[in-house]
N, C-alpha and C positions, 0 to 999 in steps of 0.2 A: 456457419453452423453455430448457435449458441450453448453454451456449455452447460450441463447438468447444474441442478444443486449441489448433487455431493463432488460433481468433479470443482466447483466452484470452490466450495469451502475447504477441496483440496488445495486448490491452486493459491488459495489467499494462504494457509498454513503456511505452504514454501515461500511465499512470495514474504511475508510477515519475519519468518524465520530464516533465512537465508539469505534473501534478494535484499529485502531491508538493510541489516547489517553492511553487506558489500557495497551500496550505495551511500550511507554514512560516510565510510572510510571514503571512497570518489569521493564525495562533496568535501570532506575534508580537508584531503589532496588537493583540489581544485583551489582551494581557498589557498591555502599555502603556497602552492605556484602564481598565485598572483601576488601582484606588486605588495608594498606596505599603504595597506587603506584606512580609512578614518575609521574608525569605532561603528560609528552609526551606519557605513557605505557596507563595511562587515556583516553589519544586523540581518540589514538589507538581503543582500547575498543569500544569510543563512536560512531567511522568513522564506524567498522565493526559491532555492532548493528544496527547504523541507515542505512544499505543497508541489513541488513538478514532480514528483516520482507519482504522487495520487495521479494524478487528471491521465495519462495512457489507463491507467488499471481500474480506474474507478468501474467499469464494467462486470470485474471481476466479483468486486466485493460488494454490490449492488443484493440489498433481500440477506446478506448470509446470516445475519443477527435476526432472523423471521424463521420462524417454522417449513418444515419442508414443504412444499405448496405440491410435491407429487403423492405423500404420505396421504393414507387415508385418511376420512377425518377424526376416525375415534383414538386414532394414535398419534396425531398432529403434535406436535410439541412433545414430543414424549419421545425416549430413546429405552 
């Protein structure tokens, strides 16, 4: 079942403000329990964390910078 607009832009809200955050701190972690790595192996690491959290949610945040597409039209873009 695919989720509403406004449940959408719900979910990206939490997701942006809460989920983000606590994923930060894991990756960070993560980094620190691993061994001592070269500079550039580090980069690495931190380039392909910070794009793995997008690719599951990417569904979520798909259209929410777009008008509501259930809104009628005389009030599209408009709050």
């Amino acid at each position: 079942m695919p989720l509403s607009y406004k449940a959408r832009r719900r979910w990206s809200l939490v997701i942006l403000l809460i989920g983000l955050p606590i994923y930060i701190v894991a990756a960070i972690s993560l980094i620190a329990w691993l061994p001592d790595l070269p500079g550039w192996v580090t980069f690495i690491v931190y380039v392909a964390l910070g794009f793995a959290w997008m690719a599951p949610l990417r569904f979520v945040f798909l259209g929410i910078g777009q008008a509501d597409p259930d809104a009628p039209n005389s009030e599209a873009g408009f709050r």
